[in-house]
N, C-alpha and C positions, 0 to 999 in steps of 0.2 A: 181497206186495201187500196191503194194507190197505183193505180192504171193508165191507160190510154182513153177511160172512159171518167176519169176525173175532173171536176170542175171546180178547179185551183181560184175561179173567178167570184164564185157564189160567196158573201157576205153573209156570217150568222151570228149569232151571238153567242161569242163563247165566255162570258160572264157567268153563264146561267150553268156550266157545268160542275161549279164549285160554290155555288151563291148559299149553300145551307152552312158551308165551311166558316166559322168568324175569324179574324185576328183580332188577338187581342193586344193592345197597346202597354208594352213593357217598359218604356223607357220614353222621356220626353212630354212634353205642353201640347198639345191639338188647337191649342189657340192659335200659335206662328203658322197655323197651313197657307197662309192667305199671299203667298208672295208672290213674286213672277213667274219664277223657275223653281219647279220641284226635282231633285235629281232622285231615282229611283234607283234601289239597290238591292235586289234583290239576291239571297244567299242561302247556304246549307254548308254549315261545319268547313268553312275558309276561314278561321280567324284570321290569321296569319294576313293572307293575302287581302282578304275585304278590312282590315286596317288599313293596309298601304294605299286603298281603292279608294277610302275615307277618306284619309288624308291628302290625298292628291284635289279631291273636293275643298276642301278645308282650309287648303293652300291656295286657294285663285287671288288672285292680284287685282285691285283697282274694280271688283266688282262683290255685293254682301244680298243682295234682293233673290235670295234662296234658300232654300229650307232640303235637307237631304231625308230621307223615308227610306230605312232598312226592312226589309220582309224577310221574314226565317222561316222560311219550313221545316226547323226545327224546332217542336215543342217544348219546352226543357229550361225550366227555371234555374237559375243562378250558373246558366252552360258561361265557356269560353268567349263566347259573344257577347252575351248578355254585360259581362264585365268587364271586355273589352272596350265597350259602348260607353257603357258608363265610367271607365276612367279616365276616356278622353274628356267625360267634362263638355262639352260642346252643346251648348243650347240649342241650336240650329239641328238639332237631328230627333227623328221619334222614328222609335224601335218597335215593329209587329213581330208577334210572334205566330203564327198559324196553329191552329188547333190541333188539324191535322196534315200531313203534306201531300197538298194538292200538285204539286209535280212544277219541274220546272218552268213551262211554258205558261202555268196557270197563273206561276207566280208572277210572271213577267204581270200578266193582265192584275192581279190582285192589286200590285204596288201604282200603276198608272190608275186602277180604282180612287182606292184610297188619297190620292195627291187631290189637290184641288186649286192649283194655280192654273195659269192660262197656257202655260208651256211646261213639257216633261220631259226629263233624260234618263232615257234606259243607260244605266250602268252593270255592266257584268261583277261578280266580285273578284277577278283577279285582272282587271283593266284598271285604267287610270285615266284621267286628264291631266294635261296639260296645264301651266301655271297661270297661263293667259287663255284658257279656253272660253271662257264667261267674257272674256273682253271683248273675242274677237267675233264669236255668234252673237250676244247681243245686239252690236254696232250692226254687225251685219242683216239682221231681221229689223230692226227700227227701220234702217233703212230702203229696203225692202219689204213692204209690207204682203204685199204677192204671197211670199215664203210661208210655205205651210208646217214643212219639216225641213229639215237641213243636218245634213250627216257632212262627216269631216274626214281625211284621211288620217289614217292610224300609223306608226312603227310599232313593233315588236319587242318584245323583252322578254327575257328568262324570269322567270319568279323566283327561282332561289336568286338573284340579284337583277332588283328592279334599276339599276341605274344601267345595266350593259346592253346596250340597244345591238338587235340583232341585224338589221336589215337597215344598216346605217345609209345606203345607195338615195330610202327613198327620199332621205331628205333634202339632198343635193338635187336628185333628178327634179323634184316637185320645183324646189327652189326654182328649176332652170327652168321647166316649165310655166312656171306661176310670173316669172320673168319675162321671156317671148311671149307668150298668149294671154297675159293680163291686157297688154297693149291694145287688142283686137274684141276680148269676147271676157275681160272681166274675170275675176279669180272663183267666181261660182259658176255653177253648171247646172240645168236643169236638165235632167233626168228624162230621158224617154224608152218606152218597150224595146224600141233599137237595139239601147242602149244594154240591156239584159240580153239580146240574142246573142249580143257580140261581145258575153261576158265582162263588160263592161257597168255592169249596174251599185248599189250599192247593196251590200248583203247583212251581213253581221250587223247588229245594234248597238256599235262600240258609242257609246254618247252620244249618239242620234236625236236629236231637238225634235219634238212633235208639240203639237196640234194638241193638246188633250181635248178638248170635246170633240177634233175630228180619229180618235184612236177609238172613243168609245162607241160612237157612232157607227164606225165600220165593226166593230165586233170584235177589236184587240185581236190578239197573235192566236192561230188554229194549231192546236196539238194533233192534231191529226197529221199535219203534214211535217214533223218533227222527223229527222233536224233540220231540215228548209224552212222550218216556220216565221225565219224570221225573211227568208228573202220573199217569200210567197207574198205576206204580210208586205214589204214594201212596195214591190210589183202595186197590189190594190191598190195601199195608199197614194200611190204615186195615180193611179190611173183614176181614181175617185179626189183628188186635191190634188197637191204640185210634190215632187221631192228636189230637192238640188242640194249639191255637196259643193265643199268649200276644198279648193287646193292647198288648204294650209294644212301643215303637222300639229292637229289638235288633242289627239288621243292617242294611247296606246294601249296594246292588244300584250295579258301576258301569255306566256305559252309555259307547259313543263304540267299543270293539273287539271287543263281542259280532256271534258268531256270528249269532247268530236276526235281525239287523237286514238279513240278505240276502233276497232275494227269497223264494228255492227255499222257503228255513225258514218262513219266513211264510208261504205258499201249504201247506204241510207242516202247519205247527200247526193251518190252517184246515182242510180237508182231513180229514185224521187227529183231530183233535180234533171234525169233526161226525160220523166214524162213532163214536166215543168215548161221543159224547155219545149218539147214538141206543141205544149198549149198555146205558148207565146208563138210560133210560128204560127200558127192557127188564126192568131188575131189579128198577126203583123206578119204579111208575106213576106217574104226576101226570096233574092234570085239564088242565095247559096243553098235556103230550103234544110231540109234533111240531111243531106248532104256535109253542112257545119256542124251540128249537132251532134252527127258520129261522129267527128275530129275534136270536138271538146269534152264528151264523153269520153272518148279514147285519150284525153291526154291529162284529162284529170283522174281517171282511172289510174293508168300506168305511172303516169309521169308525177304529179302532185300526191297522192293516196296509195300511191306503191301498192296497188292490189292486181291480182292475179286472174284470169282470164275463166277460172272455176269460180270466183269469188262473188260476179255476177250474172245477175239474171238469163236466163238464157235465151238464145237469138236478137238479144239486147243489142249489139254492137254485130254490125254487120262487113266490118272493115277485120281485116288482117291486125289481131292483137301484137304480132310483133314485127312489127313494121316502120325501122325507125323515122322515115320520112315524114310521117306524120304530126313529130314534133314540130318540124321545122317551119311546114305548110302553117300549124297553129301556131306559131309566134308570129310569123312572116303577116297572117290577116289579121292578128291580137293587136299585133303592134302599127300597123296602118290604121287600123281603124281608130286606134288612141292616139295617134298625132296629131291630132285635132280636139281632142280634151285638156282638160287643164289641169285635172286632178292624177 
């Protein structure tokens, strides 16, 4: 159970909680592991969508030093995937299938196992890259050797049609961004605990470029703290190595069969992410304190996750739940504090 007595910081190995489990190798040569970039893809019964997520691989431009690693936790000979996989034909790919399913989060770690190039990319199965994404992180980490991990901004898409981008704004904005503050500080950002207080950090693993031996190292993604597990996980990585994101439109996020869109999860990320955040306070003072915390609680509660004031924990939020000012206070220091970011 996840508390005010949690320690979101302690590093263990979560490898070992599924280590008896095997995959076994359904599709594909184990010889090609040896590349640069392994993109990991882990899945459960998305054909549909983890095709388009392939493909969008499959498609990069001007760059081939990759190999993609599908992980199913569905056991299940000659399934929809299975055939999927294999009529795409594509040499570049080897298909696990899990014996039995160790849970999503396990999988994340199973597939970053399995790879064995010097750099890995968690892929969801209803995200995508970008046509140029391989051009633009490579160039970017050669030249930058510092960079440990490097995550990129995403748009949005519906899944029943992956071409209609829903949150068209952020490309223009980034653009303008990436325009004015390339001049001064460079189109990458490195990442600091700050930079999480002031919800400003990077969270989701939309194509996020790691480190593989620094992923194993730290102990891969904690299901314990599910569904924050992947910001939790970055927080470390970031404070044990480097993280920095790049202001370019590299990937995107689908939306219509995620997970996180159910209640539980939402009430979870609220929840789990305010004792989060009280930890991060804890490490890294700030003069707003507590104080912010219940303003970004309260407006990703109400505002972002449209939940209701029964819905969580109680004595949790100590602020007046319907109190419209609050939005405004949280945009007014959301958006000062990012006028000075690039992403």
């Amino acid at each position: 159970m996840v508390n005010e007595l949690t320690d979101f910081f302690e590093l263990r190995n979560n490898y070992s909680n599924y280590s008896q489990i095997e995959s076994e190798l359904i599709y594909g040569n184990e010889k090609i592991k040896k590349t640069f970039i392994t993109v990991v893809i882990p899945t459960y019964k998305r054909c549909s969508s983890l095709k388009n997520t392939i493909e969008s691989v499959i498609n990069q431009v001007n760059y081939d030093d990759f190999i993609i690693i599908v992980v199913d936790n569905q056991y299940k000979r000659d399934s929809d995937t299975e055939n999927m996989i294999k009529n795409l034909n594509y040499e570049r790919i080897l298909y696990y299938q899990n014996k039995d399913n160790i849970g999503q989060i396990a999988n994340w770690n199973r597939g970053i196992e399995i790879a064995q190039s010097e750099w890995v990319i968690l892929l969801h199965d209803d995200d995508m890259l970008k046509s140029n994404y391989f051009e633009e992180v490579v160039s970017i980490i050669k030249n930058n050797p510092d960079i440990q991990a490097l995550g990129t901004v995403s748009d949005t898409f519906e899944f029943e049609n992956k071409n209609k981008i829903i949150n068209n704004d952020i490309t223009w904005k980034t653009k303008v961004k990436k325009l004015i503050k390339s001049r001064f500080r460079g189109n990458i950002t490195k990442l600091t605990l700050k930079d999480y207080y002031f919800e400003s950090g990077y969270y989701a693993p939309i194509g996020c470029l790691y480190k593989r031996e620094n992923v194993i190292k730290i102990g891969g993604f904690n299901e314990d703290f599910f569904p924050i597990s992947d910001w939790v996980f970055h927080v470390n990585y970031m404070l044990k190595y480097n993280l920095y994101i790049v202001s370019s439109v590299l990937t995107s996020r689908g939306i219509g069969i995620n997970d996180s869109l159910l209640k539980k999860y939402r009430i979870g990320f609220i929840e789990k992410g305010y004792y989060f955040r009280k930890a991060i306070l804890k490490r890294r003072k700030s003069l707003l304190g507590e104080w912010w915390i219940q303003i970004v609680t309260w407006y990703n509660a109400k505002i972002n996750y449209k939940l209701e004031t029964d819905d969580l924990k109680k004595n949790m939020l100590k602020i007046k739940y319907d109190t419209k000012m609050y939005k405004w206070i949280y945009l007014l220091i959301y958006r000062l504090y990012n006028i000075t970011k690039t992403y």
